[in-house]
N, C-alpha and C positions, 0 to 999 in steps of 0.2 A: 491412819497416817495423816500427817499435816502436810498438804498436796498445795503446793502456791506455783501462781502463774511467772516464768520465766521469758527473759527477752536476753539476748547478750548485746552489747554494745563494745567495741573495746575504746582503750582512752584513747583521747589523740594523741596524748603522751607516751604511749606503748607502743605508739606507729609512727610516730617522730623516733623515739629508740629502736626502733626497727629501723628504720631506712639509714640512721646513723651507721650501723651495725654493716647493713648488707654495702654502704657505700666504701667501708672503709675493712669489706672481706678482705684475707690473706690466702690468696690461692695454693693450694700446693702446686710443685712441678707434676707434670704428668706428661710419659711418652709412651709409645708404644702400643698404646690402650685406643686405640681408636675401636674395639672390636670389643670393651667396656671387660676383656677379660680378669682386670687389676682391679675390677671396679668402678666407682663411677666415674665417666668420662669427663675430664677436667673443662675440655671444650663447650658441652652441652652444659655443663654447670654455667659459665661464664656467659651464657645463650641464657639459660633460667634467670640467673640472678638481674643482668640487664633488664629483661622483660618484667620484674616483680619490680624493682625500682620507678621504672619507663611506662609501664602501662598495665599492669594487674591492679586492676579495683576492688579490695576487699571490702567496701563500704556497701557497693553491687551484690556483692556476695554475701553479705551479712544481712542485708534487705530479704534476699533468698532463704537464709537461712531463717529470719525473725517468719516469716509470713506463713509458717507451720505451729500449731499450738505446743509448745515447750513447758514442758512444768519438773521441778524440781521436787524432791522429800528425800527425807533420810530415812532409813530403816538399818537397826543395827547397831546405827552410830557410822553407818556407811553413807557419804550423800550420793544419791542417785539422780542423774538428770534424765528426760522422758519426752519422747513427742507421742501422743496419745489423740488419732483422729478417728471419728465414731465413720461407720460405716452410711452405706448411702443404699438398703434395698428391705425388705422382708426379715432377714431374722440374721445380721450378721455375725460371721463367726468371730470370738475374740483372740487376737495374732498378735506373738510377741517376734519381730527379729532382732537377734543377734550379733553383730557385728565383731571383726578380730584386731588384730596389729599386721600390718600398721595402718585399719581403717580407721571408720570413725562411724559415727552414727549417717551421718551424711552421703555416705556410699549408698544408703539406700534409695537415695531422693528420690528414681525415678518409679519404685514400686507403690510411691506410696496413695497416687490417684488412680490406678488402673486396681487396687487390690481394694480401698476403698470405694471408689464410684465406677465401679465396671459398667454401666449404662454409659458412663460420660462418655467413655473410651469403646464403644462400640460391642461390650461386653452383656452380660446376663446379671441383672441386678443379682440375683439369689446367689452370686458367686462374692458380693462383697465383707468383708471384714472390717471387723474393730481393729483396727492397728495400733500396737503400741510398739515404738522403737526408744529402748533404753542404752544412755553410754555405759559400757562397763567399769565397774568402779577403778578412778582412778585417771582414765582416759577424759580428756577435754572437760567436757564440763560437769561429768560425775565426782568433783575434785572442791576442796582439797582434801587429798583422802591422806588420812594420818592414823588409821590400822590396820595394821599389819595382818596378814593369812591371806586376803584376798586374792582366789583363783578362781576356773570355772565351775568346781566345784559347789565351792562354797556360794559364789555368784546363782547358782540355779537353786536353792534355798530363797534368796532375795528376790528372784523374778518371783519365786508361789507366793510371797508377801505382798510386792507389790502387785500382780494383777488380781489376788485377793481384796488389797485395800482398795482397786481400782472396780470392783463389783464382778470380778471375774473367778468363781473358783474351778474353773474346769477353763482351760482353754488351748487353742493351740500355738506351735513353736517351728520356725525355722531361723537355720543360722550357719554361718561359714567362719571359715578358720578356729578359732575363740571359741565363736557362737554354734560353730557344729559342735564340740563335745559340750559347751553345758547343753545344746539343746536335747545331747544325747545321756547326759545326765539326767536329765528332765523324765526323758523317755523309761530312764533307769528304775530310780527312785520315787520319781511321783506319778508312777502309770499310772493311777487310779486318777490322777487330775488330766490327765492330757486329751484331747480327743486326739492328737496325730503328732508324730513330728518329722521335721521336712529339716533336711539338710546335703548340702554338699560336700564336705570334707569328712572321709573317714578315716578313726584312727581307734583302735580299742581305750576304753576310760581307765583302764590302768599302765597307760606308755609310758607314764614317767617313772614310774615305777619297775619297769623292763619287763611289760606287758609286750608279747607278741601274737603276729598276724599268722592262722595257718596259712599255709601257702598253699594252697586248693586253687590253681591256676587252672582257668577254662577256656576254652574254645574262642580267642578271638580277644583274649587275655596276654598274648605273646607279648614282650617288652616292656609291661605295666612293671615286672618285678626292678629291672635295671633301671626304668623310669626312676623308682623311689631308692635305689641304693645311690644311682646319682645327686639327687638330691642333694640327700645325706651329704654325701662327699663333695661337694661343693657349694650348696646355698644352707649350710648350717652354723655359720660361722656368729653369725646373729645370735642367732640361740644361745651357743653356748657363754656370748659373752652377758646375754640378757637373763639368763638361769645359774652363772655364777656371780656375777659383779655389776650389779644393774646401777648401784650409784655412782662407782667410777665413771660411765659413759656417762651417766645427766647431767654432770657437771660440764662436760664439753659441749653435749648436745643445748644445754641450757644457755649457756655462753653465747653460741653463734647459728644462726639461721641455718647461713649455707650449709653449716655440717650438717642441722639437724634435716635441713632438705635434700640432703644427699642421702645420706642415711634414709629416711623414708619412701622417698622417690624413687631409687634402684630398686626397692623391690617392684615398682607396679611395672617397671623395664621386665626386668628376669619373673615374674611370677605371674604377671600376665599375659595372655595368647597376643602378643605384640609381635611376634618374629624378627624384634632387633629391633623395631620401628615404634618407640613409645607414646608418640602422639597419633599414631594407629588406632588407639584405646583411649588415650589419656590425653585433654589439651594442658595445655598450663595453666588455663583458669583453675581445672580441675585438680593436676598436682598441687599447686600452691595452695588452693584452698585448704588443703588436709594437712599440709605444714603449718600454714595460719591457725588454724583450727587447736593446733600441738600447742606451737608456741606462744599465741595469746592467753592460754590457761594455764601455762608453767605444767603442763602432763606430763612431758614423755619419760621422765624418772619414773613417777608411779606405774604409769603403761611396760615400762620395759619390768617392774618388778614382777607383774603377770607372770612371766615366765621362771622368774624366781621362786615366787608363792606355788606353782604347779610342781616343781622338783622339788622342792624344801618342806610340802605340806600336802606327801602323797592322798590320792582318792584311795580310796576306800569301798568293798562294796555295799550297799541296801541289803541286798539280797542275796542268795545261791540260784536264783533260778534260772532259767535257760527258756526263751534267750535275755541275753544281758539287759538287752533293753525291748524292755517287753510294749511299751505302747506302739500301736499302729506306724509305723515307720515307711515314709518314700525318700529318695535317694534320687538327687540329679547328677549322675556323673558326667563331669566337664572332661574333656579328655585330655585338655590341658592342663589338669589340675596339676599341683604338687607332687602331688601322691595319689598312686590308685590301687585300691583293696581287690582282691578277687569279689563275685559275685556269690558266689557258693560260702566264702567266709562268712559275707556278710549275711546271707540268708541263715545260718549258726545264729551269729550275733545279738542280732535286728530281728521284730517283727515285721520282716520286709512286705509291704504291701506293693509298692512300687519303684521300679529300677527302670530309668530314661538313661540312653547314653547321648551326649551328644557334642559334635568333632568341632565346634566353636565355641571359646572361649574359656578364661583359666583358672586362678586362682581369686577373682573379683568378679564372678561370675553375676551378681545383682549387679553390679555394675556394666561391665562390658556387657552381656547380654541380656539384658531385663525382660524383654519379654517373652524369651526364654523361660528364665526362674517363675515371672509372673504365670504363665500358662502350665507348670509342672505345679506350683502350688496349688492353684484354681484345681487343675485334674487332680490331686490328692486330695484334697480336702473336700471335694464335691460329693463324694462316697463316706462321708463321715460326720457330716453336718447332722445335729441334731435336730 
């Protein structure tokens, strides 16, 4: 692969048309919603947008962002963007995470010195990794992406290439939303490369396809099921518009800020362990960054096609064997999460080695609770290292 070193800078031109944009937003009306059940609250929009004009420093943020090794390659005819930082102990293991919608690579930020230099951070050198964090194609700065098929699928073919080209043919995998099913692809089809894979979100690799979940409900499992028919029935609405008509929305999202930071932003309100309270989890630096992150690459068309490309370009399986996904398999259930599988499924499933529950944090679980997810990777992968 032809691996070149990347830096992002956006123009000043593109942040002078941004502040154009956000100063001369067209609010809708909004009433009634103080309690965000219509969606996002008009109020706290008007609270965001002020505060991104008045005092959000994206130039702060991009300094943050540059000061991580970034490198670009295409594979494919796919281009792929990468932060790739070598470990800091005795024999580190090589980690790829994953990321979903509506993250980014960036969600990771906090895992990525404590998982690389565990000495620095009060940890066990021998517990360090190679980390490689990739955008999914299509997403921010794995872009401009201009072919078509691309899902998690076909995405976990691309990770064996590039942590291949990157001196890696055996390594490990964790990953959420997105990054939980390819990483559980990974687990699928290329057990013979993996040494483990860690993720938080379960969902069988044939859903889109009208794969279902036995319902083997256990002990301490009460409510998990109404949990995810809830869901369903009310925070799906996304989906369906991003798995039938993804370019009609880019074109609005593309257009204007606010929409696209509303549109993004409600989700880390409802799908993160925030209890109503979204700066609970999330400051503003932190939402906007991942709006900026969107809109300074022209992504969120390709990102929302994601969801297209997984309905329109079912999985498939490798194999018949049982279980589905046969490499070494740990499992952090967040109890906030989305959606929660039984335990007994999942041990069908998975070559479950490990199953943590734990009663904080949601759906941005490397985010909201890092050293959480850092300490359940560390104990997975400590029993597997070669």
């Amino acid at each position: 692969m032809d691996i070149t070193p990347f830096e992002f800078r956006a123009s000043d031109a593109a942040l002078a048309d941004l502040r154009t944009r956000l100063e001369r937003t067209r609010f809708a009306a909004d009433f009634a919603n103080e309690d965000w059940r219509y969606g996002f609250n008009g109020e706290y929009l008007r609270e965001l947008i002020s505060y991104w004009l008045d005092e959000y420093d994206w130039r702060a943020q991009e300094t943050a962002i540059n000061a991580w090794p970034h490198f670009k390659t295409e594979i494919d005819g796919v281009p792929i963007h990468f932060i790739h930082v070598k470990g800091k102990g005795p024999n580190p293991t090589p980690l790829v995470l994953t990321h979903g919608w509506p993250w980014t690579f960036w969600d990771y930020r906090d895992l990525i010195g404590p998982l690389t230099d565990p000495a620095a951070y009060g940890g066990d050198p021998a517990d360090a990794f190679d980390l490689v964090i990739p955008s999914l194609p299509g997403y921010v700065f794995s872009t401009p992406l201009t072919k078509p098929g691309q899902n998690f699928w076909t995405t976990a073919d691309l990770w064996v290439k590039l942590m291949e080209g990157l001196g890696y043919p055996r390594f490990a995998s964790h990953g959420e939303d997105w990054g939980a099913f390819l990483t559980a692809q990974l687990g699928h089809k290329y057990a013979d490369r993996m040494i483990g894979v860690h993720f938080t979100t379960m969902f069988p690799l044939d859903m889109f396809g009208g794969g279902q979940v036995d319902p083997l409900w256990g002990e301490g499992e009460e409510g998990w099921e109404q949990k995810n028919i809830d869901f369903f029935a009310k925070e799906s609405g996304y989906y369906s518009l991003q798995a039938t008509k993804p370019q009609t929305l880019a074109f609005a999202m593309q257009d204007s800020p606010a929409g696209l930071c509303a549109w993004l932003v409600e989700k880390r309100r409802t799908w993160g362990h925030t209890r109503g309270d979204i700066e609970s989890r999330f400051s503003k630096d932190d939402m906007l960054t991942t709006v900026m992150l969107y809109w300074l690459t022209d992504s969120f068309g390709t990102s929302a096609r994601y969801y297209y490309e997984a309905v329109h370009n079912l999985w498939q399986p490798s194999h018949g064997n049982l279980p589905v996904v046969g490499a070494p398999t740990g499992i952090a259930v967040f109890l906030n999460e989305l959606v929660l599988q039984p335990k007994k499924w999942a041990e069908k499933y998975y070559n479950l080695q490990q199953w943590t529950q734990y009663p904080e944090g949601g759906h941005f679980a490397a985010f909201e609770e890092p050293r959480l997810v850092i300490e359940d990777i560390r104990r997975f992968f400590r029993g597997l290292r070669g």
